[in-house]
N, C-alpha and C positions, 0 to 999 in steps of 0.2 A: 329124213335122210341127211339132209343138211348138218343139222347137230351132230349126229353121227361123225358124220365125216369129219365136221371140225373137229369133233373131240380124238380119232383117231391118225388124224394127220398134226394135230399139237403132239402125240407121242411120236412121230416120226420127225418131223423140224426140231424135235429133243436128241433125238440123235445122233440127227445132220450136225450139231452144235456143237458135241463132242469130237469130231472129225475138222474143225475149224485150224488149220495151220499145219495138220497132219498130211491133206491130200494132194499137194500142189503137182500137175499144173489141173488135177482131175478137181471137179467137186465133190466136197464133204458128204454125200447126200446120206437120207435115211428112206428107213423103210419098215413098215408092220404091215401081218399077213391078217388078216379078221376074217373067222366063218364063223355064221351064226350068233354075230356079237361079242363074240371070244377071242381073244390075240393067241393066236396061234403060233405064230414065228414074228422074228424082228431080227434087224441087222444094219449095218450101215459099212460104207466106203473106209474102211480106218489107213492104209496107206496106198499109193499110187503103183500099179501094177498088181495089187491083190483084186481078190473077189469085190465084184461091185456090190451095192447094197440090197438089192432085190434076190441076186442069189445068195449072198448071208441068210438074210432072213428066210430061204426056201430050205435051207441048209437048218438052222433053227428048226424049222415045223418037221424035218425030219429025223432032227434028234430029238425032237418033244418025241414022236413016237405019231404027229400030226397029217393028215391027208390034206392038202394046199387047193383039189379039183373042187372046184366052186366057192373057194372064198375069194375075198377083194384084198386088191394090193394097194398098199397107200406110199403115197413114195412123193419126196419133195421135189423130186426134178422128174419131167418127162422122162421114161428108160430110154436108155442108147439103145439106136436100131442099127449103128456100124459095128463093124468087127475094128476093135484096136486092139490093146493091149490084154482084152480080155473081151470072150464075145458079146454079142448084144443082149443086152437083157431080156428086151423084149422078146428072145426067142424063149428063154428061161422058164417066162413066165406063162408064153404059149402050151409049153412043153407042161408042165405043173397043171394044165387046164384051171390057172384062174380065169374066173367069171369075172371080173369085173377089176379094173383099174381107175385108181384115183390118183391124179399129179397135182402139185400145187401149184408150179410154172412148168413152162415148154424151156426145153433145150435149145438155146440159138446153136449153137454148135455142132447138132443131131438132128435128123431129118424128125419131120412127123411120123410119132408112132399110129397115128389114129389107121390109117388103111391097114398095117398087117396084125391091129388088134381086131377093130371092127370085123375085118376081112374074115376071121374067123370065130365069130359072134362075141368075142370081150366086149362089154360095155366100158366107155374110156369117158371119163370127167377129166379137164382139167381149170383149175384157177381157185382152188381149195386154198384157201388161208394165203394167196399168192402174195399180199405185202410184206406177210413175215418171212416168206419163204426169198422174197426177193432180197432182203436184210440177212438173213444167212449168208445165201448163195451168192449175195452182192459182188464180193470181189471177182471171181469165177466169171458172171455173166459181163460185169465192168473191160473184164480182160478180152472176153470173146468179141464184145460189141464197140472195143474203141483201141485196143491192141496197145494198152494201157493196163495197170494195177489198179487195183481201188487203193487210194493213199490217204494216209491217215497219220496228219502229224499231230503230235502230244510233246506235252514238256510242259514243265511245273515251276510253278511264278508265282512271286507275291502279290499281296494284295494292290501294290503299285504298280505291279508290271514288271518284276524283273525277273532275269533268271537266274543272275549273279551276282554277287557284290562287284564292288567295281577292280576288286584284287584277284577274281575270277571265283573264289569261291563260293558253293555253291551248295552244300549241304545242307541238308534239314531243314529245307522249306515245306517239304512235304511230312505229316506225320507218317510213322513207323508204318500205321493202318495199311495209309494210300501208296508206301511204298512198296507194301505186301500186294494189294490190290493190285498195280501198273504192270508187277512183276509175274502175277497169275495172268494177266489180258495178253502180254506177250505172246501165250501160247495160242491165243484167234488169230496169228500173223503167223506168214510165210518168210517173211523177211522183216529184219530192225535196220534201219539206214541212221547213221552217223556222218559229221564232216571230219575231216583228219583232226581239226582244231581240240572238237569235243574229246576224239581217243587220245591225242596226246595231252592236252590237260589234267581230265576226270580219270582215265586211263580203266574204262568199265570193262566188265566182263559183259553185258546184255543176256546174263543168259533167263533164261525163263522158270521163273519157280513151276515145279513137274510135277503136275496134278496125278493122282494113282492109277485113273486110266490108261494114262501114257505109257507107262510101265519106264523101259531104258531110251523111248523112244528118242533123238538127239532133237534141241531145241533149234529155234526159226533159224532161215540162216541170218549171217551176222553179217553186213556190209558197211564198209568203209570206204568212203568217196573223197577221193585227194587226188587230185592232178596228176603230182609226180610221185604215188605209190609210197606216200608217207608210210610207214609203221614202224615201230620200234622192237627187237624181237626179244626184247623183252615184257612186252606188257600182258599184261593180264590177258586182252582179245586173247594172245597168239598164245598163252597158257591154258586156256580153256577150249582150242581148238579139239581135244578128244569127248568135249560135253555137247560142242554145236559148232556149226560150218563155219569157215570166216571167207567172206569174197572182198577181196581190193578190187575198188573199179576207179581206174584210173584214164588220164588223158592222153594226147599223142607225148613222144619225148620221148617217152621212159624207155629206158634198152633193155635188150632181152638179158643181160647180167640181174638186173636191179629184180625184173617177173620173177628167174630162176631162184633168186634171193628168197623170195617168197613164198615159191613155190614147194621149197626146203622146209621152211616151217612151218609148213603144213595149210597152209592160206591157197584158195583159190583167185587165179587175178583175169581180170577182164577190160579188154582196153575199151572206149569210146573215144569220141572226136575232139570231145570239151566236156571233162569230168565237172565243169561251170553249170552246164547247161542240164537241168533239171529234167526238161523231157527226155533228152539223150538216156539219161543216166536210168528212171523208168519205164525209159521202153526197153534197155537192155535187160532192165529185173522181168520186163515181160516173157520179152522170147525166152528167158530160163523158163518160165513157167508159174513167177510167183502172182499170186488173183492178189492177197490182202498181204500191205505192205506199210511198218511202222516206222513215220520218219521222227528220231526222238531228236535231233537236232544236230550242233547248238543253233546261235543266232545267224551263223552265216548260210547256213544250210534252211533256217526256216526261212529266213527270210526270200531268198531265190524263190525256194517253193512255193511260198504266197505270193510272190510276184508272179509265179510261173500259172498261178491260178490251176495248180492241178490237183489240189485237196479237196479231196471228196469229204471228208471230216475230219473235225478234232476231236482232242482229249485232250483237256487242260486240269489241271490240278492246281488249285489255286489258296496257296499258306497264309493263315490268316495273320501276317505279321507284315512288316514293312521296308524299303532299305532306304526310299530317297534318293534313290541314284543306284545306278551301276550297269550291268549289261542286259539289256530292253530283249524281248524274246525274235526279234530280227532284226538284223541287222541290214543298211542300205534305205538306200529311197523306197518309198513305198509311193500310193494313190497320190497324185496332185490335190486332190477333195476328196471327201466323204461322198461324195454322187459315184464315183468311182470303185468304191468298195464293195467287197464281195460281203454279201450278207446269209448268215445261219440262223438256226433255228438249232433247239433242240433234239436230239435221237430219241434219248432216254431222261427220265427227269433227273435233277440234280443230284446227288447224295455230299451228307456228310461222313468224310473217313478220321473221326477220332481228330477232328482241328483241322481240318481238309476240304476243302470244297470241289468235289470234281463235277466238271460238265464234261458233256457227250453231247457234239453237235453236227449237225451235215447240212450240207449248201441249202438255201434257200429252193 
């Protein structure tokens, strides 16, 4: 039975996978329906405020033409047993007379389903492939258990260490590959975090190369973190505002002229106390709702955030070329000593992208 399960709860965390950046503040989750060994229905959570994932897939077995009373539901999150935005699942599945439910982790944010399954004979597993499911679902649970995002800074550096030459430029350190590659990852985030420095230098659009799944779906939202509500209204961000969101989050000061300014071209603005202060700035991406959040830089933004110790992982991309000097991937004091430093480990092992070295690492 074991086998089984893992092997049909890997098609359901396959998913969940797809729903990664799409369902904020809700999880991605997934779901397949199995009787008699057979996948009957499947489905997952694809935006926030839609049908959740367990009724998809009941919704599935009955456009197959499928009867759902006594097969088993596989589902990477515990089902919701509250009524929000859409009822509890667990009623869904009471109602369908499944036999038997299987979850990979429990919902912190949802009571236990186990009493109104059990209560009415559903057999209930849960801890099915649970590390993989926790690595999915990571940002999501990150958010509910520490009222925090899971954050994840990336930026791409040479083999010495930089990320710029010392006249700020900063192209083609990465090949073509990994800059194809960073720009499909974009889509497993709810949010891209930049410093005012990075938009007005590079002046990016962030948006996310839009996998066929997605269809017109708009890409992560876009934020921009400057004190005094830097933007230029001409840059690209604010040009690309009809493809994916843009949020200013700024500091105390700024007058309600400068917001309204903003507000015009189409930018959403958010004040905090000290757009400086790092956890400020991520707990407000929280209470928006965003779980998995990409901080791409530059040096004055990563470095805070490594000082602030609040990265859960990188993503470094690393050019197999040189410069000898110029601008170091953070900026500011860092550790007094190496006893002081925060140490990682790998997520995933390393690949080469076509002259690229990218790692994927999370805290010790």
């Amino acid at each position: 039975m074991s086998a089984a399960d893992d092997r049909w709860m890997v098609r359901a965390l396959c998913l969940a996978s797809l729903s990664l950046g799409r369902t904020w503040p809700n999880p991605g989750v997934g779901c397949v329906i199995v009787k008699d060994g057979r996948l009957i229905g499947q489905g997952r959570h694809e935006t926030c405020g839609d049908a959740h994932a367990e009724v998809r897939a009941l919704a599935d077995c009955r456009r197959r033409g499928n009867d759902a009373a006594g097969a088993a539901a596989y589902v990477t999150l515990a089902p919701c047993t509250r009524q929000g935005r859409q009822p509890p699942c667990v009623n869904a599945l009471i109602a369908a007379r499944i036999s038997r439910v299987v979850a990979a982790i429990a919902d912190p944010a949802q009571d236990d389903p186990t009493p109104a399954l059990r209560g009415v004979g559903v057999t209930y597993r849960v801890g099915v492939l649970a590390q993989e499911a926790e690595h999915i679902h990571g940002g999501f649970l990150h958010r509910v258990r520490t009222g925090l995002p899971r954050l994840t800074g990336k930026w791409a550096m040479t083999a010495d260490g930089f990320i710029a030459a010392s006249t700020g430029a900063a192209s083609w350190i990465s090949s073509s590959a990994a800059l194809s590659a960073s720009r499909r990852r974009r889509r497993a985030f709810d949010a891209i975090v930049i410093g005012a420095g990075t938009a007005r230098r590079d002046d990016p659009q962030l948006l996310a190369l839009r996998a066929r799944m997605h269809g017109s779906v708009p890409g992560p939202l876009r934020v921009v973190v400057s004190q005094t509500a830097e933007l230029k209204p001409t840059s690209r961000l604010v040009a690309s505002i009809p493809h994916a969101p843009l949020l200013v989050i700024h500091g105390e000061g700024v007058t309600e002229r400068r917001r309204g300014e903003l507000r015009r071209l189409g930018a959403t603005v958010k004040a905090v106390g000290d757009a400086h202060d790092p956890r400020l700035v991520a707990r407000a991406l929280a209470d928006l709702g965003c779980n998995d959040v990409l901080v791409e830089g530059g040096s004055t933004l990563h470095g805070a955030w490594l000082r602030a110790g609040l990265f859960q992982r990188l993503e470094i991309y690393i050019g197999l070329k040189t410069l000898g000097g110029g601008m170091g991937v953070a900026a500011g004091e860092g550790a007094a000593s190496i006893g002081f430093s925060q140490g990682w480990i790998a997520e995933t092992p390393p690949a080469m992208l076509d002259g690229t070295l990218r790692l994927r690492l999370k805290r010790e």
